[in-house]
Each structure stands twice: as C-alpha cells, then as structure tokens.
N, C-alpha and C positions, 0 to 999 in steps of 0.2 A: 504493500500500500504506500503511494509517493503521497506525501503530505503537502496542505497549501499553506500560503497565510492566515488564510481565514483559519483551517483545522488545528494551526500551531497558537495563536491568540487564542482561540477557545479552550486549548490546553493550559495558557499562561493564565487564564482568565480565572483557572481553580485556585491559583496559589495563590495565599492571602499574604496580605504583610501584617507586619506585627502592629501596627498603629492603624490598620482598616484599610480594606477595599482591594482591590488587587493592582498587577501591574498594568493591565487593562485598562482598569476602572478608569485608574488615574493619569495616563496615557504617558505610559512610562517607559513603550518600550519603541524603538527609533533603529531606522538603519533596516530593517526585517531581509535578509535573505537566504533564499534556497537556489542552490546549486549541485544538484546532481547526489541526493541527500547527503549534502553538507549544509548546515545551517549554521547562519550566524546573525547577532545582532548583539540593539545598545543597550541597556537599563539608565537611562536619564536620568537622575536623582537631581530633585532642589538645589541641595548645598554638597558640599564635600563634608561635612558630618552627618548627613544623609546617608551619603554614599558610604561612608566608613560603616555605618551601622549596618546598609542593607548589604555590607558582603556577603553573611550566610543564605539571602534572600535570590542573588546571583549562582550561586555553587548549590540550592535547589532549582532555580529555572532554566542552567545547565543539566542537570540532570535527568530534569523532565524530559525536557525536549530531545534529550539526549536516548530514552529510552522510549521512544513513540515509534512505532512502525514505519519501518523505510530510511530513518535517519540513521547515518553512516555515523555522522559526527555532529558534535554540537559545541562552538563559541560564542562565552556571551560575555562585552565588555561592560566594565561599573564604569560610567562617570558623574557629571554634575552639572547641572545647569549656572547655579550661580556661585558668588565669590564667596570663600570663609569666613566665616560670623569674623567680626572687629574684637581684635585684646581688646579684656576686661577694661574699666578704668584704673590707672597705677600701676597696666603689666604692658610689656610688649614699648617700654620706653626707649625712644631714640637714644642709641649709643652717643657718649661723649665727643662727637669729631663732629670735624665739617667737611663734606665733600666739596667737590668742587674749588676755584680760585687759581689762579696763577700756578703754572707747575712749578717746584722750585728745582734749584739747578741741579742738574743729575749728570755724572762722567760716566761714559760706559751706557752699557745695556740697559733696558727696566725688565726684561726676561726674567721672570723669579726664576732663580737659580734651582729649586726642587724639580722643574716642569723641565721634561725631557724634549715635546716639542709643541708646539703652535700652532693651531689652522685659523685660519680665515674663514669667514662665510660672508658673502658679500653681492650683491645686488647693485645693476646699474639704476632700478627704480624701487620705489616700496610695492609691495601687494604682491609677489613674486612668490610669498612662502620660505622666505630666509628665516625666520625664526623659525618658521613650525619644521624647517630640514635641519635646523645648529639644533634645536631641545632631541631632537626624533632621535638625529645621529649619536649626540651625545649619548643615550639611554642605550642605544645599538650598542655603542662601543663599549659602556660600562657591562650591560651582560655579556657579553664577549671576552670577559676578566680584565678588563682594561681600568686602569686609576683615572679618569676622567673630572676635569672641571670646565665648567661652561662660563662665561665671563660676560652677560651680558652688555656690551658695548654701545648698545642703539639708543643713547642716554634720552634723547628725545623723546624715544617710544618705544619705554623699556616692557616686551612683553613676555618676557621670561617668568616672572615670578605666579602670572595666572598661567602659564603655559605647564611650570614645572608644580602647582600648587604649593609654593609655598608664600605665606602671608606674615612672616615675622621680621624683626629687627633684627641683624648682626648685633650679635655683641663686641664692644670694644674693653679690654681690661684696663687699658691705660691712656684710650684718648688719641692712640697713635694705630695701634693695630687692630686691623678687623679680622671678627671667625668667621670666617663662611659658613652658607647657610649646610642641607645637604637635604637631598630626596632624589629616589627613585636611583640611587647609587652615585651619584653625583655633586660634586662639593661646588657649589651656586653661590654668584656673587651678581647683582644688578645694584644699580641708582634706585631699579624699582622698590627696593626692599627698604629704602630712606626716606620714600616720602607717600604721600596718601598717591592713589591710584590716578585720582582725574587731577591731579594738581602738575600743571605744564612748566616745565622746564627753560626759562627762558634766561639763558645762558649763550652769551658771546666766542669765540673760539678758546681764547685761554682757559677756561672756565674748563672748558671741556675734557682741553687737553689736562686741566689738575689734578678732574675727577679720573682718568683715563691712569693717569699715571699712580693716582693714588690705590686703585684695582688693581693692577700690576706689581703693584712694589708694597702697599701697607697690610695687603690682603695674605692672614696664613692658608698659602696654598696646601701646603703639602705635599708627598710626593707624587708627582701626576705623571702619567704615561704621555697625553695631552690634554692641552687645553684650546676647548673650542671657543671662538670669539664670535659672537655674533654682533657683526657691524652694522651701522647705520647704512639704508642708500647712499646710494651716490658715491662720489669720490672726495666729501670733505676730511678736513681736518682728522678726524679721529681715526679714517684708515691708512692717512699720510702717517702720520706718529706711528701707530702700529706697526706698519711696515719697515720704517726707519729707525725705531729705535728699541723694537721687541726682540731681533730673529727671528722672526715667521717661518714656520717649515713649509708655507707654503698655502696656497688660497683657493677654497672652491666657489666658484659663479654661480649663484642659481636667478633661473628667469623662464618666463613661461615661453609658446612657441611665437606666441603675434608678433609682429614684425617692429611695431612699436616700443614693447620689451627687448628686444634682440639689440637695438638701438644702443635703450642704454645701457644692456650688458657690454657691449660692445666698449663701449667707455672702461666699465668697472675693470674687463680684461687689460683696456690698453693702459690702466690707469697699474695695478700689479706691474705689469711687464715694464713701465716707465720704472719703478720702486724697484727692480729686479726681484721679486718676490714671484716666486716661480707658482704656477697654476698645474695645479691638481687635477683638477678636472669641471666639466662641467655638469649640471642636472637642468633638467626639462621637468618644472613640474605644472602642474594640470597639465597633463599633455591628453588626457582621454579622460570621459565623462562614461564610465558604464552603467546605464540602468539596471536599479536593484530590481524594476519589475519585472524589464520585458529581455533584459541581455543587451539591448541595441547600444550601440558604442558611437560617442559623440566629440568631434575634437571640437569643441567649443572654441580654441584660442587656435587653432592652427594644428600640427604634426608636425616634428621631424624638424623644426626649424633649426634648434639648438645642435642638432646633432648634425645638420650640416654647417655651422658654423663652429662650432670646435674643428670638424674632418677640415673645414678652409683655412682653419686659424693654425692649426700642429697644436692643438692641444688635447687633452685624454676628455672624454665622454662619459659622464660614470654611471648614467640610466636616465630612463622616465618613470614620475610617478605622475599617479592618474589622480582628478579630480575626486575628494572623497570624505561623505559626509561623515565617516568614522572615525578620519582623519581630526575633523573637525572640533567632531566633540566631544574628541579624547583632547583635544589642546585646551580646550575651554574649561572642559572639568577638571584639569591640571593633572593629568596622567597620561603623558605622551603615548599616541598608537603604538611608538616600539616598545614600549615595558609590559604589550598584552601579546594576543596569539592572534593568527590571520595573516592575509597575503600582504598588507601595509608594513604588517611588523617584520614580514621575510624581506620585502622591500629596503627598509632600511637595514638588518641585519646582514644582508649580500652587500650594501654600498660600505659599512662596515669594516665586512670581512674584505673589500677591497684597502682597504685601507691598510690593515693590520698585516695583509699579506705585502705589500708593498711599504713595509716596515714605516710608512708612518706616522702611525697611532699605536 
C-alpha cells in the first residue's frame, strides 16, 4: 500500500501533544514529502523552547510514519518559527567591552594563532545564500570531526546568531577578552550576539575595521581546524582587511544563476584574485526549485550559469544547491539543514568532504 498526504496527516493527526491538539490540528507540520516510500518533513514549532520540549513528540511522529505500510523510511526535522524568549531581567548582561572604534595598531598578522586555517565566504551581492552556505558548511565540517568556528563578519547584517540559534551575550572576564559562544559543534562569534536584533549598525569604515579586528584577535578561539568567515557583500572594507591582514586559506563565491548575480560575483572573484587570496571554489545556489507535490523541476533564476563561469574563469566548481523550503526553516528555527538527515544535509556534507579531502579544513 503507497501512502499519500492526505493518509500520512490522518496518521499524524492521532498523535497528541502534550499541551492539546495534535500536529494537524495546529498546522504544524511543513515541507510534507513522499518519494518513492521515503518520506520526509518539518515539525514547525512556535519558539525554540517549543521545539526543545517537543523533541520526544518528533522521535514518535518519526516513528509513526515510519511504521505505516509502504514506507521505506521516515525523516522528520524539529524547528521553530520564532526567536528565543528574551534573558530574564539582571541575566544575559552585556559583557564589559566595547566593540567596535578605530583599530588600534597591530604589526604582523591578526590570524589567531590557534586557527590552523581560514575560508572566506563571500558574495558579489546580498540574497545569494552566503550565510545560510558559511552556518550549513560550518555544521558539515564540524560533524565530519573537524574543530570548526564561524566568525560572523557581515557586521551590518549579522544573521548568524538566528541562523545558529543562539540568543546570548559573550562573556568577557576582564573587559579585554571575549568566550565565544558555541552550538551545534561550533565555537560562534557575531556583533549579533552584542546588540538587540532590529537595532542597525551605523558605523563608518574604521568602526568596522575595530570590531573586525577585535573578533580576530580579542576572541578565545581555541584550537580550530578552521574558521569560517562569513562576509559582508560586496567588496568593502571588511573583506579588504580580511584578506590582507588574516592569511586567508582561501575564499569560496556563492551567487545564484541570473545573470545579474553573476555580475556581481564576478567582482567578489576579481576582487580575491586583486588581494591574491586564492579561490576555492564556487557554488550555484537556488539553482533548481523541485516540487514537493508534483516532482516538476523549476530553474527559477537560471541553470548552469555559475558553473560556466568558474569553467571560463580557471576556477574549481564545488556544486549546486536547489531552492529549499527545509532549507529555510531549518535557518530560521536556528538548527542548520546540515546538523539533521536528508538530501540538503548530504549536500553540504559532500561540499564538506570536499574540503577536508583537499586538506583545507
């Protein structure tokens, strides 16, 4: 017996939650598909205390579905729709520093000396999917036994800390140095972790370069295999310093296929290759839109464009990923697609393993 949507929600439909009503009821379950009896989907949850509570609620409606006629296999991802409740009042106080202001003078490197090496993640434009490929990647490489930290860089619109779920304050013991934070195997450092969420950044270039240099050098890394950077667009300031005064092991482009993203990839490339900061490779993401209901396949922004402009530029290709709502709302509810199970997370676990295999990560 092949099972449908309909006959798998009537199934999800029996199991209750512990506080009333079911997954059903309460329209909690996102993503639904069947392929060839493999099935997978979302469990949406309110908040991320939501979702902590309802993991046993997950590992029975895996189960379920898991044990229905005709199904091969069953994954089901927890996330969350909205942001973690706000520290109490008196907890979750801003460490004793200040970010940002004038770098002060520095001879030599700002490369922490623990961190073995450095990547780049970088975009000629915003909306391309550079953070959701630096958090995905990072998590790949961590379960892949790798010492992994993520450096959120994109000071302006720092979206690391809702991506990786975490909602607290670095601690400082003395005013000079910060602990990073740590989730999902990974030691995280953002500006986002400094300030309230909607509160805009409006900081001049040195400013930048302070806070930039102050992440690099005041932040206990520890010993990291690498550290991913996720930069701003474009080619200002924060990826010039990067470039010039970190070591970078080197930078990966991400940009969709339209011709207009290619543009300003094409910058961010020629903008490394000025810095001699060698390029890794590139990624195509949305490169393909597949319908959960019907299979049909949709290039929305283009095909293939990425992949002929690395092949014209001599640069390494390192995949396509597809347009994807699980993608989605795994970054939203702060538990990146790679730290769960499905073809997303094999996705970035092969770009990964590319990595690791060509020694560098």
């Amino acid at each position: 017996m092949s099972q449908t949507r309909e006959t798998i929600l009537a199934a999800l439909d029996k199991l209750s939650l512990p506080d009333g009503g079911t997954l059903v009821s309460r329209d909690m379950v996102r993503a639904l598909q069947i392929t060839d009896g493999k099935v997978a989907f979302v469990i949406e949850a309110p908040s991320p205390e939501d979702a902590r509570r309802l993991a046993p609620v997950r590992d029975a409606a895996e189960a379920l579905v898991k044990g229905l006629p005709g199904v091969e296999s069953a994954t089901v991802a927890l996330t969350a729709h909205g942001p973690s409740a706000k520290p109490a009042p008196g907890q979750g106080e801003p460490p004793s520093l200040k970010i940002g202001g004038h770098p002060k003078p520095q001879q030599g490197s700002m490369k922490p000396a623990t961190v073995k090496s450095i990547i780049a993640v970088g975009s000629g434009k915003g909306g391309v999917g550079k953070s959701t490929v630096s958090s995905n990647l990072a998590v790949a490489l961590a379960r892949q036994g790798r010492k992994v930290g993520l450096l959120d860089a994109d000071i302006y619109g720092p979206s690391q800390p809702r991506m990786m779920g975490v909602n607290k304050r670095p601690a400082s013991p003395d005013g000079k140095t910060i602990l990073p934070l740590h989730n999902h195997g990974v030691t995280l450092m953002s500006l986002g972790f400094m300030l309230p969420e909607d509160q805009a950044v409006v900081w001049r270039g040195p400013m930048l370069m302070g806070a930039l240099q102050q992440m690099l050098t005041q932040v206990e890394w520890g010993d990291l295999d690498v550290l991913i950077v996720d930069l701003p667009p474009g080619t200002g300031d924060v990826a010039m310093t990067l470039c010039q005064k970190s070591e970078v092991t080197g930078a990966i482009v991400v940009s969709t296929p339209q011709d207009v993203a290619l543009l300003d990839a094409k910058k961010a490339i020629n903008m490394f290759q000025t810095l001699k900061t060698p390029i890794l490779g590139l990624i195509e993401n949305m490169s393909v839109f597949h319908c959960p209901n019907c299979g049909h396949e949709e290039h929305i922004f283009g095909h293939g464009g990425v992949r002929s402009e690395a092949d014209r530029m001599g640069v390494p290709f390192l995949g396509e990923l597809p347009i994807s709502l699980e993608t989605r709302l795994a970054g939203d509810g702060g538990t990146p697609i790679a730290a769960g199970e499905g073809p997303m997370a094999e996705a970035y676990a092969s770009l990964a393993t590319r990595l690791v295999e060509g020694g560098l990560a």
